[in-house]
DSSP file (Angstrom, degrees, kcal/mol; ACC not computed):
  #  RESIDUE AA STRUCTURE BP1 BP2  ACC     N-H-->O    O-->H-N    N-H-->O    O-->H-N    TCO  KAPPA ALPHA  PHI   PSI    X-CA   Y-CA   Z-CA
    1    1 A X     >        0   0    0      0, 0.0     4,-2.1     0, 0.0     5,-0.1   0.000 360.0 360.0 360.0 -41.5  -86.0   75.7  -92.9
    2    2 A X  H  >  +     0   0    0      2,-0.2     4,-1.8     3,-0.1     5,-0.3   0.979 360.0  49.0 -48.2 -60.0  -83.6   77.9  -94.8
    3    3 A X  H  >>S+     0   0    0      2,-0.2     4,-2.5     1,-0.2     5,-0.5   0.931 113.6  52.6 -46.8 -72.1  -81.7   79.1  -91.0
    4    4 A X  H >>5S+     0   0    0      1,-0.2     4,-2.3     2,-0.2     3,-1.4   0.739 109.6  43.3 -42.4 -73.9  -81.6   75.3  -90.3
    5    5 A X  H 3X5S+     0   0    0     -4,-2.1     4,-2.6     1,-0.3    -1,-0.2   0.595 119.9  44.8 -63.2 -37.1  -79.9   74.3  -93.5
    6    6 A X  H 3X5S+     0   0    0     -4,-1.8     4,-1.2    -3,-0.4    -1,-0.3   0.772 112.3  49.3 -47.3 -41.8  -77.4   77.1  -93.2
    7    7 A X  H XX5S+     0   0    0     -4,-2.5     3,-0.6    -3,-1.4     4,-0.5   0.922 113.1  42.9 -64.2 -57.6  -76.8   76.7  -90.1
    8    8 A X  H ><<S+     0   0    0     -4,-2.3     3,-1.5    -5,-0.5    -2,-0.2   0.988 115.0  55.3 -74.3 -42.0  -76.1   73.1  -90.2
    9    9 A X  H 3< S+     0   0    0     -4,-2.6    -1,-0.2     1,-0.2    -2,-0.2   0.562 118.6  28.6  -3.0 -64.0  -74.2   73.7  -93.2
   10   10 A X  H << S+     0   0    0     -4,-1.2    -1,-0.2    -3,-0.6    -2,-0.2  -0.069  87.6 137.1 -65.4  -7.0  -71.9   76.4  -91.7
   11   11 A X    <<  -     0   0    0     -3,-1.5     2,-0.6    -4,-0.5     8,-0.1  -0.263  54.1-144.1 -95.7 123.7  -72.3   74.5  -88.4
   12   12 A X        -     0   0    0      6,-0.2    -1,-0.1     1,-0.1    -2,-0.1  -0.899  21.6-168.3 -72.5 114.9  -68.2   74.4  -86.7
   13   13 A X  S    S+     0   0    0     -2,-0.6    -1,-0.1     1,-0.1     6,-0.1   0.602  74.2  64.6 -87.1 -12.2  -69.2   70.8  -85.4
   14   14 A X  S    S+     0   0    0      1,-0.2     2,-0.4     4,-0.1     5,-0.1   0.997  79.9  85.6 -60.6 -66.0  -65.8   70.9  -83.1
   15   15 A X  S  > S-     0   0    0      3,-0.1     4,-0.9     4,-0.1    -1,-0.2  -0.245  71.4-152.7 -73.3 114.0  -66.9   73.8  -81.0
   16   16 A X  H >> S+     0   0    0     -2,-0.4     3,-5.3     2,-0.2     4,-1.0   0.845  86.2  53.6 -37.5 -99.0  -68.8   72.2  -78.3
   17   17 A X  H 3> S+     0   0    0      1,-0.3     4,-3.4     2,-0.2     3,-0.2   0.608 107.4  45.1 -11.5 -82.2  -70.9   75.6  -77.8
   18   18 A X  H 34 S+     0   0    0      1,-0.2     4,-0.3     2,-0.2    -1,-0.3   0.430 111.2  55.0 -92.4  25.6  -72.0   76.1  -80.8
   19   19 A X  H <X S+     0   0    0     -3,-5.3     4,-0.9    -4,-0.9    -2,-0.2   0.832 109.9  45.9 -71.3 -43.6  -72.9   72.6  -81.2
   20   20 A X  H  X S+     0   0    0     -4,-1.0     4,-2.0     2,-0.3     3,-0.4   0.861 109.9  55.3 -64.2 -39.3  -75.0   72.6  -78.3
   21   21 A X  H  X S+     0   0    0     -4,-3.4     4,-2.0     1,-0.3    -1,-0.2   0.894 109.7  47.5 -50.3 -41.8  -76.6   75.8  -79.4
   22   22 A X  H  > S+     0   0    0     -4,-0.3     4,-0.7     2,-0.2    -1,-0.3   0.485 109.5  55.5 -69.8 -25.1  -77.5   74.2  -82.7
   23   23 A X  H  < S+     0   0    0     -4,-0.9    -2,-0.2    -3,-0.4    -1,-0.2   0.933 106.2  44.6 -82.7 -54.1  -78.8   71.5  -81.0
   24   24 A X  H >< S+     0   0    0     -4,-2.0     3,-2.3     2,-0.2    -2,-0.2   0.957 118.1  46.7 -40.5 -67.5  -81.3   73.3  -78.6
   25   25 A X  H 3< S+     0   0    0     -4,-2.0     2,-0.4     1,-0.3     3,-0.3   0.863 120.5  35.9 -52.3 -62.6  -82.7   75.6  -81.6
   26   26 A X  T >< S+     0   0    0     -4,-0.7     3,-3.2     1,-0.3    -1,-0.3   0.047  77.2 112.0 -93.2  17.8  -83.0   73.1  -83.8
   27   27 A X  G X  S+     0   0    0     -3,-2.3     3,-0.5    -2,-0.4    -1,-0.3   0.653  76.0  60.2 -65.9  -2.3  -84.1   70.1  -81.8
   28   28 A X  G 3  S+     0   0    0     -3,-0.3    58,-0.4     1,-0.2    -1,-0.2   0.668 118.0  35.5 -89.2 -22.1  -87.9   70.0  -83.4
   29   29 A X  G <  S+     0   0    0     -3,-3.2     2,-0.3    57,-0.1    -1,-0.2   0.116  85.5 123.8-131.7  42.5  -86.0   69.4  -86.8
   30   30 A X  S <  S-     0   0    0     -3,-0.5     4,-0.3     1,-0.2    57,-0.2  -0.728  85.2 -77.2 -94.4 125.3  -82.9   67.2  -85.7
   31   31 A X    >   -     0   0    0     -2,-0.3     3,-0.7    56,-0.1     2,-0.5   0.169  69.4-105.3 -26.7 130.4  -82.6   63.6  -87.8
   32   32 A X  T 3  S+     0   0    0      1,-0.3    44,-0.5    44,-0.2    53,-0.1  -0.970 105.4  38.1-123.8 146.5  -85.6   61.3  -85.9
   33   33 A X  T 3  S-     0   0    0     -2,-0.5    -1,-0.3     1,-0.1    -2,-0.1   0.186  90.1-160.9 -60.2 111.9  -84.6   59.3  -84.1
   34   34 A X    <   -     0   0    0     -3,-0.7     2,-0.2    -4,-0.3    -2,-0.1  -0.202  28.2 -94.4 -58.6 137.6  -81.9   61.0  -82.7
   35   35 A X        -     0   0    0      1,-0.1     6,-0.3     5,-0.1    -1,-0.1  -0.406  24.2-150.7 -47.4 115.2  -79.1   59.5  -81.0
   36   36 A X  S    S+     0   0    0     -2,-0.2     2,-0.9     1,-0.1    -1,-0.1   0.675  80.2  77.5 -63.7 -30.3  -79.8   59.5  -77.8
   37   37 A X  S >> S-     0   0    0      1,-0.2     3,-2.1     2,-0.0     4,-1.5  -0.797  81.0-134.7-102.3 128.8  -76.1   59.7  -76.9
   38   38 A X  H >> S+     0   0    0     -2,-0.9     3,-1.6     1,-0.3     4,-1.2   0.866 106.1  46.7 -32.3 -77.2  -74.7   63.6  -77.5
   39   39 A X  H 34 S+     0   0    0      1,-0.3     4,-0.4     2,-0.3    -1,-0.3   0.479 110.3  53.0 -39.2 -23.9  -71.5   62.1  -79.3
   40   40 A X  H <> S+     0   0    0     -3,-2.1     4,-2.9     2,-0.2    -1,-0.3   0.774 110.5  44.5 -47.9 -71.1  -73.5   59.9  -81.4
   41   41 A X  H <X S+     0   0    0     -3,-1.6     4,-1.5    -4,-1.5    -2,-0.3   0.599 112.2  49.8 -76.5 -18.5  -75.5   62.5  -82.5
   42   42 A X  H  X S+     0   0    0     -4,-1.2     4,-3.0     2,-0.2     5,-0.3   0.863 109.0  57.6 -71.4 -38.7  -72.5   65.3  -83.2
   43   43 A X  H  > S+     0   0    0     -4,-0.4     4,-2.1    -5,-0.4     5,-0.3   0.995 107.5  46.8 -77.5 -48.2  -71.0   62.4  -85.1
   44   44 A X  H  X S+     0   0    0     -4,-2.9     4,-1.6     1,-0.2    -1,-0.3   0.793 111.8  49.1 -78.9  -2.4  -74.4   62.2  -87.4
   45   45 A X  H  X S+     0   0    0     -4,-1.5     4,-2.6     3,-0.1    -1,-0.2   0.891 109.4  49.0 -80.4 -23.8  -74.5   65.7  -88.0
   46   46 A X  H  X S+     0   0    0     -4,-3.0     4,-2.2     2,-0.2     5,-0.6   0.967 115.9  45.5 -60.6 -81.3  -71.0   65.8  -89.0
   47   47 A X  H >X S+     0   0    0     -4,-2.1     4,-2.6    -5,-0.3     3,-1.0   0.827 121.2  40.0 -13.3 -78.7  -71.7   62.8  -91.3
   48   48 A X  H >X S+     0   0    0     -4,-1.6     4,-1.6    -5,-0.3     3,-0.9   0.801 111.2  59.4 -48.2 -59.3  -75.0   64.5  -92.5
   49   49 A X  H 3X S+     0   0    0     -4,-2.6     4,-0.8     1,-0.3    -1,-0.3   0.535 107.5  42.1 -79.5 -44.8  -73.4   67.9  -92.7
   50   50 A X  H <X S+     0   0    0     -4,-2.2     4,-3.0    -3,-1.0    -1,-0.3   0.876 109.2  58.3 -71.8 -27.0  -70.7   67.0  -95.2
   51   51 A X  H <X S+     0   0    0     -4,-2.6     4,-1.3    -3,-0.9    -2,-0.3   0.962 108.0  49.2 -48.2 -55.8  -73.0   65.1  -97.3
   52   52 A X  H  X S+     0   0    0     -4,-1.6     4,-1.7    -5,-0.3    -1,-0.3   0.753 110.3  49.1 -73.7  -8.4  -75.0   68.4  -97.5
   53   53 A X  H  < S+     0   0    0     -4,-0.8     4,-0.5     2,-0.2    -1,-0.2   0.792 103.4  56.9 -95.2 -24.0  -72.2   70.4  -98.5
   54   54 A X  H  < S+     0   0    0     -4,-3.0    -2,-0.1    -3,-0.2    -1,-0.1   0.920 115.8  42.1 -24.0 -67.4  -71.2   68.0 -101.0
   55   55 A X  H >< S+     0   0    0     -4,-1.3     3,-1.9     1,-0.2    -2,-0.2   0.924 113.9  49.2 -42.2 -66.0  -74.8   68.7 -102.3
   56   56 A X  T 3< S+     0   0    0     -4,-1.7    -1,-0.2     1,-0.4    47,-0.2   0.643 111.7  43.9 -94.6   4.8  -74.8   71.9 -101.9
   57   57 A X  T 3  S+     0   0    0     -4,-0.5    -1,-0.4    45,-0.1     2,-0.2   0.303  83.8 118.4-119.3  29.3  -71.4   72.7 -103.6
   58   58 A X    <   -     0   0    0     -3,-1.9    -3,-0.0     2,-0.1     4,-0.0  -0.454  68.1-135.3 -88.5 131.6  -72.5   70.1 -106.7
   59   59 A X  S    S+     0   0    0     -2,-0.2     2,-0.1     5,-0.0     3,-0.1   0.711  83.0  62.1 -75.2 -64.6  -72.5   72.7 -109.8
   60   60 A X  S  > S-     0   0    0      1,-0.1     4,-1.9     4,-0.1    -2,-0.1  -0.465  74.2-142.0 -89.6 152.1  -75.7   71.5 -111.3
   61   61 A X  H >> S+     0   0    0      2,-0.2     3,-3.0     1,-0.2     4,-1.1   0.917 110.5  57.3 -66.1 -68.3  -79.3   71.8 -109.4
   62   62 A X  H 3> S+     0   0    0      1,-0.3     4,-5.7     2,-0.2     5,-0.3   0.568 106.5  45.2  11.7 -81.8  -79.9   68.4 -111.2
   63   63 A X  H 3> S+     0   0    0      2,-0.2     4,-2.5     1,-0.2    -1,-0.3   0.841 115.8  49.8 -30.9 -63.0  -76.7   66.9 -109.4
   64   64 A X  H <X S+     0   0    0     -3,-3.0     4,-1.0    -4,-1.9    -2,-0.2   0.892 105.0  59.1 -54.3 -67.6  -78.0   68.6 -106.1
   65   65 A X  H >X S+     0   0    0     -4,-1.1     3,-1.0     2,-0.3     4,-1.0   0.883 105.9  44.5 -17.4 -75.5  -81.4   67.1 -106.5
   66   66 A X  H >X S+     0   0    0     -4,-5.7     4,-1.6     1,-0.3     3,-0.7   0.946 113.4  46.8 -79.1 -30.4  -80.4   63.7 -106.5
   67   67 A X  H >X S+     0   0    0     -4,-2.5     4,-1.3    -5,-0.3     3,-0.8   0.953 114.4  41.4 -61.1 -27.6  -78.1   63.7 -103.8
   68   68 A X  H <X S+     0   0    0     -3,-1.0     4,-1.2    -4,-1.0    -1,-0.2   0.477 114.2  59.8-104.4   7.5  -79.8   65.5 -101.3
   69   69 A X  H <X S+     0   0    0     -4,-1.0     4,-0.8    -3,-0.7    -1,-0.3   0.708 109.9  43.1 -84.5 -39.5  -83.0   63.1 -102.8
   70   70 A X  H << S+     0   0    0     -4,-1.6     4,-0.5    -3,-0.8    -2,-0.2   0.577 110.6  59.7-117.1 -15.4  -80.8   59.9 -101.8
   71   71 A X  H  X S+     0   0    0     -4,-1.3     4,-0.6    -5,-0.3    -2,-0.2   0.933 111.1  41.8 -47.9 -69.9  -79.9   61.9  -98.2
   72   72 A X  H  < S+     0   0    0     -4,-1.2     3,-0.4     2,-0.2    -2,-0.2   0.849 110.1  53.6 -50.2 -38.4  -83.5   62.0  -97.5
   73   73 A X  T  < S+     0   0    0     -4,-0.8    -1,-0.2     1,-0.2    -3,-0.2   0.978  94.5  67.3 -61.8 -63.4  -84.1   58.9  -98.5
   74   74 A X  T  4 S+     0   0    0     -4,-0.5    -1,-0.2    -5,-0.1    -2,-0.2   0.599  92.1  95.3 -38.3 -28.6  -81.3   57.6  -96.1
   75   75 A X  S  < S-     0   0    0     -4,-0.6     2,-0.3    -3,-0.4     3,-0.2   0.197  88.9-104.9 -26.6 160.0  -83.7   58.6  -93.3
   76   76 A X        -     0   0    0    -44,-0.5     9,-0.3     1,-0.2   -44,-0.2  -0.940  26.2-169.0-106.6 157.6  -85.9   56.9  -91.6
   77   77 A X        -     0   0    0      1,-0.3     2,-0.2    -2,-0.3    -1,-0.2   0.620  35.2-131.8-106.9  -4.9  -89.1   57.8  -92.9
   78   78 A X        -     0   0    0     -3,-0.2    -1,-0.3     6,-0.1     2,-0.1  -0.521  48.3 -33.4  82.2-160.0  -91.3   55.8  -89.8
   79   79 A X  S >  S-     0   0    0     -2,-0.2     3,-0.7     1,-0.2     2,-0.1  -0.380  80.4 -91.6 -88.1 160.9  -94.3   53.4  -90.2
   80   80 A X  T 3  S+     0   0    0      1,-0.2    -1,-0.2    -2,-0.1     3,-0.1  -0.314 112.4  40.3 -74.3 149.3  -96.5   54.3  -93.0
   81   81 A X  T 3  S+     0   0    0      1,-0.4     2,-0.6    -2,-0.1    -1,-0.2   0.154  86.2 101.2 125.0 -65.1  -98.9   56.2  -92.0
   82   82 A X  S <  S-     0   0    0     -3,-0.7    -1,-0.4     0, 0.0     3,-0.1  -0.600  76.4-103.5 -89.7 140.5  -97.2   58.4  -89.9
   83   83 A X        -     0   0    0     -2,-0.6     2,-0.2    -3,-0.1    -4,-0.0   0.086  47.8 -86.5 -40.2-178.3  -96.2   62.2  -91.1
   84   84 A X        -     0   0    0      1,-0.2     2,-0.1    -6,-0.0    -1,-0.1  -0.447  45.2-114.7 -56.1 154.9  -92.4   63.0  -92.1
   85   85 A X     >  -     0   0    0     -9,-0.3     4,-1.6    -2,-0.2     3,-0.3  -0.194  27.4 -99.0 -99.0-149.3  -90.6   63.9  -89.6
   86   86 A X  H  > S+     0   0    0    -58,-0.4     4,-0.8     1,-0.2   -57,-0.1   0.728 119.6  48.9-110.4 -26.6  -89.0   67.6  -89.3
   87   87 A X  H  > S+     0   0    0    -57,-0.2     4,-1.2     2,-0.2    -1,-0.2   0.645 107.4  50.3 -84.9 -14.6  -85.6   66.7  -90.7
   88   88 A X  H  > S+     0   0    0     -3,-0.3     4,-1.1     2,-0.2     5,-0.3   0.950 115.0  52.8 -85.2 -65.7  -86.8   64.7  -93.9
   89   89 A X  H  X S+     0   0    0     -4,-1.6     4,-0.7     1,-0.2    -2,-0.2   0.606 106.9  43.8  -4.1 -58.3  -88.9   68.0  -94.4
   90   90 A X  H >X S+     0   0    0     -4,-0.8     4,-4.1     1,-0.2     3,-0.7   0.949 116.9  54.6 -78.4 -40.8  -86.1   70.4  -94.1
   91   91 A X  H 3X S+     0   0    0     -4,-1.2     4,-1.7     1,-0.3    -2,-0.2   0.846 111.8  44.1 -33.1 -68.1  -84.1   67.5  -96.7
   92   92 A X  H 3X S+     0   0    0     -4,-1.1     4,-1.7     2,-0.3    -1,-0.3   0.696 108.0  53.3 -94.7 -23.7  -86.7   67.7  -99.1
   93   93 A X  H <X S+     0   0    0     -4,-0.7     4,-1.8    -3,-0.7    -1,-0.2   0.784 106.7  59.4 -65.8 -39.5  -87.3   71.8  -99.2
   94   94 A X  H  < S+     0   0    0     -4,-4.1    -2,-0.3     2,-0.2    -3,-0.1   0.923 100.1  53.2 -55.1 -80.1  -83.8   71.6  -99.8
   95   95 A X  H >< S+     0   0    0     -4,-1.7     3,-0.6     1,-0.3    -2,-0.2   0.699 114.2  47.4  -2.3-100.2  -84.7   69.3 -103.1
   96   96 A X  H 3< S+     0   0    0     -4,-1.7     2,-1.5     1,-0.3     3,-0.3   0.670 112.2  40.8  36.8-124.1  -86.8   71.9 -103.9
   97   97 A X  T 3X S+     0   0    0     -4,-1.8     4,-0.6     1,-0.2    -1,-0.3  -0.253  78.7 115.1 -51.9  32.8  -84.6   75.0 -103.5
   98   98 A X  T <4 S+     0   0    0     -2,-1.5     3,-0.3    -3,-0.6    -1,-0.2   0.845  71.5  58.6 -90.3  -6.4  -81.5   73.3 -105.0
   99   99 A X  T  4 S+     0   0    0     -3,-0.3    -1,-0.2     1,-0.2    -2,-0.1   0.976 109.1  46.9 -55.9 -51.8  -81.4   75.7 -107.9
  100  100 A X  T  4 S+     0   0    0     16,-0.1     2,-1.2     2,-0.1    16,-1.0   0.560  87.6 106.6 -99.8  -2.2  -81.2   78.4 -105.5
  101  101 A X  E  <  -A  115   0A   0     -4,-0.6     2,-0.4    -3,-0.3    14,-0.2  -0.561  45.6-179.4-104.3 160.5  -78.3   77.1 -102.9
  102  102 A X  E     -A  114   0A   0     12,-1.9    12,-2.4    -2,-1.2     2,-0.4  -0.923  36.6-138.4-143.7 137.1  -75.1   78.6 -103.0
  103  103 A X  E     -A  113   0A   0     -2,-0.4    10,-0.2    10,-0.2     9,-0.1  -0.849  55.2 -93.4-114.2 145.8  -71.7   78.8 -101.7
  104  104 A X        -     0   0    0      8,-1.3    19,-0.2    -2,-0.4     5,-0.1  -0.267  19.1-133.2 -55.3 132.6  -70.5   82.5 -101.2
  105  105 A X  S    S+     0   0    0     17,-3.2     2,-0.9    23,-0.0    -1,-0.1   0.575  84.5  95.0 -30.3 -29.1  -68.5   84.2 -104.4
  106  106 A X    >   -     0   0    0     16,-0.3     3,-1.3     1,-0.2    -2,-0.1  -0.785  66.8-153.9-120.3 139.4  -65.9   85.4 -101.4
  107  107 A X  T 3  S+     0   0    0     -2,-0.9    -1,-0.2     1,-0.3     5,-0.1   0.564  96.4  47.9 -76.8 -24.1  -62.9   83.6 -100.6
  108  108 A X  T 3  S+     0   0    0     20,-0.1     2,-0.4     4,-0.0    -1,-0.3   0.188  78.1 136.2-110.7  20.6  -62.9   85.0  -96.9
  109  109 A X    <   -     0   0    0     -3,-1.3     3,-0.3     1,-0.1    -5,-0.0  -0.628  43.8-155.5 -74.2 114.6  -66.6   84.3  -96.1
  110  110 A X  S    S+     0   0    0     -2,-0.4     2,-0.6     1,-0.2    -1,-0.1   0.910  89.5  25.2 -36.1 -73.9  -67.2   82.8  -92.6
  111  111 A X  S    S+     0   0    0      1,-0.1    -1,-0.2     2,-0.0  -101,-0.1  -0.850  74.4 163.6-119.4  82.1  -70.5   81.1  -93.3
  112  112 A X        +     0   0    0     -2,-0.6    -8,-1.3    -3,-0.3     2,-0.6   0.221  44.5  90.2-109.5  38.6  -70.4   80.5  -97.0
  113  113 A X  E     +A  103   0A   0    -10,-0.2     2,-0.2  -107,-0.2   -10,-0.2  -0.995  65.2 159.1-107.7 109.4  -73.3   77.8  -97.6
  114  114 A X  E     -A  102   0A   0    -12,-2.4   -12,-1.9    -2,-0.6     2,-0.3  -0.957  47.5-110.6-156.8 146.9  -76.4   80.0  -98.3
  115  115 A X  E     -A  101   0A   0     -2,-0.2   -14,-0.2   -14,-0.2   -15,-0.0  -0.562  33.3-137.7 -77.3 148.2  -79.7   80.3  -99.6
  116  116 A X        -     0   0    0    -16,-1.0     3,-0.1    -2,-0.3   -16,-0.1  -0.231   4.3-151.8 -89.2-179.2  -79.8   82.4 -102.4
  117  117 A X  S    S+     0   0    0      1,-0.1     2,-0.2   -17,-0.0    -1,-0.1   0.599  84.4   2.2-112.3 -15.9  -83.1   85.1 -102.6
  118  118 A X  S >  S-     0   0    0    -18,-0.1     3,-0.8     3,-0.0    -1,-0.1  -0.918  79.5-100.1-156.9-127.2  -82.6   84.9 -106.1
  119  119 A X  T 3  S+     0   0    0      1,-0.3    -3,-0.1    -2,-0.2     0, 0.0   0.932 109.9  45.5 -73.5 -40.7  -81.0   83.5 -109.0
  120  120 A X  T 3  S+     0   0    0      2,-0.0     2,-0.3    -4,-0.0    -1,-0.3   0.198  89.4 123.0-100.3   9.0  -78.4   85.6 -110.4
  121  121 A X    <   +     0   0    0     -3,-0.8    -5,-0.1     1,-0.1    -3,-0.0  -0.683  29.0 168.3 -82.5 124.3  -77.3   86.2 -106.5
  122  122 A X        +     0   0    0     -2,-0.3   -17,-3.2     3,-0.1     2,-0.4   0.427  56.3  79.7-109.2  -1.3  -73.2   85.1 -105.5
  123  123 A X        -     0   0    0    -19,-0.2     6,-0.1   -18,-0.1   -19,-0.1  -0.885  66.7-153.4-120.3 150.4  -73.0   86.5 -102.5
  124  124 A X  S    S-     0   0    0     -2,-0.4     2,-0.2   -18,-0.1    -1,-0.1   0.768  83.2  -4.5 -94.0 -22.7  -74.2   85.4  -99.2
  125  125 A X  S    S-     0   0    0      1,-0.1    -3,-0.1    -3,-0.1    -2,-0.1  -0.571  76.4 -94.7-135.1-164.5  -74.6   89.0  -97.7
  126  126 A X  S    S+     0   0    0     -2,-0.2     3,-0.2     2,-0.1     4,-0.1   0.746 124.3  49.1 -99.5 -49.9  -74.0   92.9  -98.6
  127  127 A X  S    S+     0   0    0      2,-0.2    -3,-0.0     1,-0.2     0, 0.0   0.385 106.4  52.4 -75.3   5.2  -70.5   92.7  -96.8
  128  128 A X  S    S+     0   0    0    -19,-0.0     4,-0.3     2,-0.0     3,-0.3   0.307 118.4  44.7 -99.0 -14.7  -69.2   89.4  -98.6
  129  129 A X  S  > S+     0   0    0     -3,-0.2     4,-1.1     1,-0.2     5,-0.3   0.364  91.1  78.1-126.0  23.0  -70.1   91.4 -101.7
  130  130 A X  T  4 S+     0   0    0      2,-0.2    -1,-0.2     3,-0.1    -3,-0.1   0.257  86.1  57.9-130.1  61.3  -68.9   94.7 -101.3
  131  131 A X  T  > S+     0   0    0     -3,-0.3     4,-1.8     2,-0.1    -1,-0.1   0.555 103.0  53.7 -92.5 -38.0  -65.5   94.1 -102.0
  132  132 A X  H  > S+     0   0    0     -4,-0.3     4,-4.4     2,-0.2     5,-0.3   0.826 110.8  47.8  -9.9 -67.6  -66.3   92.9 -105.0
  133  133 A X  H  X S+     0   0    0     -4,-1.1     4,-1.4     2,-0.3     5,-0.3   0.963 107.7  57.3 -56.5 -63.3  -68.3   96.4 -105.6
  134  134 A X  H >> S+     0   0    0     -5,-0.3     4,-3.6     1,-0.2     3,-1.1   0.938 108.7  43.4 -20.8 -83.7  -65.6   98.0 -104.5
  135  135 A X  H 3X S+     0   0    0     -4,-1.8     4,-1.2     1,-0.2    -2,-0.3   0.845 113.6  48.6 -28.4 -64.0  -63.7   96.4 -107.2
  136  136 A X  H 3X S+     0   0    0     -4,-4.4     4,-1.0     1,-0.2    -1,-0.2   0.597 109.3  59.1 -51.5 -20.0  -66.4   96.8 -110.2
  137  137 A X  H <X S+     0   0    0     -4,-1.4     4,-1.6    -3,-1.1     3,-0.3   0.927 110.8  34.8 -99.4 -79.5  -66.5  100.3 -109.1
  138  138 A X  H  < S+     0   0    0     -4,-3.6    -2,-0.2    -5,-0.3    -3,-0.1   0.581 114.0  54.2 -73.0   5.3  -62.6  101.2 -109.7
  139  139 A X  H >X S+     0   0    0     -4,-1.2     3,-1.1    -5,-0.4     4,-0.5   0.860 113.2  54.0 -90.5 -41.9  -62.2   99.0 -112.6
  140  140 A X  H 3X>S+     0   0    0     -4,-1.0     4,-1.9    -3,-0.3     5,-0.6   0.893 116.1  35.8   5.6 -83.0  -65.5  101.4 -113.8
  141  141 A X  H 3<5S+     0   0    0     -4,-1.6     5,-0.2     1,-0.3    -1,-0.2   0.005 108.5  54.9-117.8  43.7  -64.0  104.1 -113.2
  142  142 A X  H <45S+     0   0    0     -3,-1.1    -1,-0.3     3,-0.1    -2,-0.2   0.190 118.6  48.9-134.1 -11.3  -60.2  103.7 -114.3
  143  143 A X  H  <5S+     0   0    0     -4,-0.5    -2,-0.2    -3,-0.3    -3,-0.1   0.744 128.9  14.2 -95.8 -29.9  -62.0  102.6 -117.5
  144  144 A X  T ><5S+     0   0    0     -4,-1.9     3,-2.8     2,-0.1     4,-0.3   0.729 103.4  96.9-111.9 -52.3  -65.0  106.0 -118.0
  145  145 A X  T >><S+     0   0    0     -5,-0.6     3,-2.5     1,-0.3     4,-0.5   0.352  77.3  47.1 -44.2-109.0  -63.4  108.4 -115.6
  146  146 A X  H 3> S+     0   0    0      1,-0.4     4,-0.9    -5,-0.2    -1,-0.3   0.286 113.4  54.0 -22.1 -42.4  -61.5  110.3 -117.5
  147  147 A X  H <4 S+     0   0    0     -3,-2.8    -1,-0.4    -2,-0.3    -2,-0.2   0.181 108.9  46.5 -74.8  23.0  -64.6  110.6 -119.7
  148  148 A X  H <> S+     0   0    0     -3,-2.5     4,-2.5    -4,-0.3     5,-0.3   0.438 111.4  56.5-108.2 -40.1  -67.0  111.8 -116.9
  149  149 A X  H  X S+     0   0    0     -4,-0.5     4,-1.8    -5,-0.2    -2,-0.2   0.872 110.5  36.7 -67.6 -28.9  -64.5  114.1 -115.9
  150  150 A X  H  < S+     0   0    0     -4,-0.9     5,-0.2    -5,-0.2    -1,-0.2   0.955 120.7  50.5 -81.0 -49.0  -64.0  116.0 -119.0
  151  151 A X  H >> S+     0   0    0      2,-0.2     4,-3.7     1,-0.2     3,-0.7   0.883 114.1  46.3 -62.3 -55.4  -68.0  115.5 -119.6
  152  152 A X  H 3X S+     0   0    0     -4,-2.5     4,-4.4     2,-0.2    -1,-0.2   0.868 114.1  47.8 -65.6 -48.4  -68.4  116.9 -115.8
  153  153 A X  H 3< S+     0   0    0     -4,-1.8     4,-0.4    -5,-0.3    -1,-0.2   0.232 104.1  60.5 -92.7  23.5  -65.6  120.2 -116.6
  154  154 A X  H <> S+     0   0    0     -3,-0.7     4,-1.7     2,-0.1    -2,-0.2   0.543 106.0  48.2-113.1 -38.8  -67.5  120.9 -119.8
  155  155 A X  H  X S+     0   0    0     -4,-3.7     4,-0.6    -5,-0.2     3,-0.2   0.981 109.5  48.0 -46.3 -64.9  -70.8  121.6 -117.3
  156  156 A X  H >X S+     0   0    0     -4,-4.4     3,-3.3     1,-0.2     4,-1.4   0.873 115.0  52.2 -53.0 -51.1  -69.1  123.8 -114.8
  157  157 A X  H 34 S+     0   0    0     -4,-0.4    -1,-0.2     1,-0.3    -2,-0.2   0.838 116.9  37.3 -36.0 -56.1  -67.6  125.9 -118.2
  158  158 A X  H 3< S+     0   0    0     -4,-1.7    -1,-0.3     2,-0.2    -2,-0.2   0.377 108.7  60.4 -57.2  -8.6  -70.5  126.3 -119.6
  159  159 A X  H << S+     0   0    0     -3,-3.3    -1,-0.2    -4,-0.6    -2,-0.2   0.887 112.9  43.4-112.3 -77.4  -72.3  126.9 -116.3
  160  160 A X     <        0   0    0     -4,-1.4    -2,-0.2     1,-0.2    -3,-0.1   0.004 360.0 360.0 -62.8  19.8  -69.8  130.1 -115.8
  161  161 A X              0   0    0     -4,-0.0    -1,-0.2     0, 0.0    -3,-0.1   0.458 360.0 360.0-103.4 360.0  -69.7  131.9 -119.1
């Protein structure tokens, strides 16, 4: 459910590929009933797709909550009776999880709608956050260095005499 929500999320709805790729994987969990006609159906993921990013880029989970509560809702749910279907599902795991989604800390991030793994997490990957690290790292050490190095060339003295 997470890979769907990212995915549609991140989804480029222009390029024809990798709409149709996103459409094959995900056909089990695609809004029912889908538009039968392709264009039809691009046009309501595009719809859906800003709606969730709306959501998902909403500052408070709260906030998050009830939109993506009044998304699902906006569904059809079918006759009573009858399960959810796959897309209401993923809608409502979202609900859930809103605490935990997140748009990436780095300004050049490709796919920056992700769930996070936990809380205190800003970054979508290890290579959207280590520039960052990078950073933290020579701000670190333009701030201690000079007192690790002196620390470091009072071992070796002591080391030789």
């Amino acid at each position: 459910m997470e890979l769907f929500l990212e995915r549609l999320a991140n989804l480029d709805t222009s390029n024809e590929r990798r709409m149709n790729r996103f459409l094959e994987t995900f056909a089990d969990l695609l809004p029912n009933p889908a538009p039968a006609n392709h264009l039809l159906l691009v046009q309501l993921l595009s719809l859906i797709q800003s709606y969730l990013q709306e959501s998902w880029r909403e500052a408070s989970p709260l906030h998050k909550e009830a939109q993506l509560m009044m998304l699902a809702g906006s569904q059809q749910l079918g006759q009573p009776g009858e399960s959810l279907d796959g897309f209401v599902m993923v809608l409502l795991y979202a609900v859930k999880h809103a605490h935990l989604l997140r748009f990436c800390a780095n300004s050049g991030c490709k796919e920056p709608y992700f769930v996070a793994r936990r809380g205190s997490q800003i970054y979508c990957s290890s290579p959207c956050a280590q520039p960052a690290q990078k950073e933290a790292k020579i701000k670190w050490w333009n701030e201690h260095g000079a007192k690790q190095r002196e620390k470091s060339r009072g071992k070796k003295k002591k080391k030789h005499a």
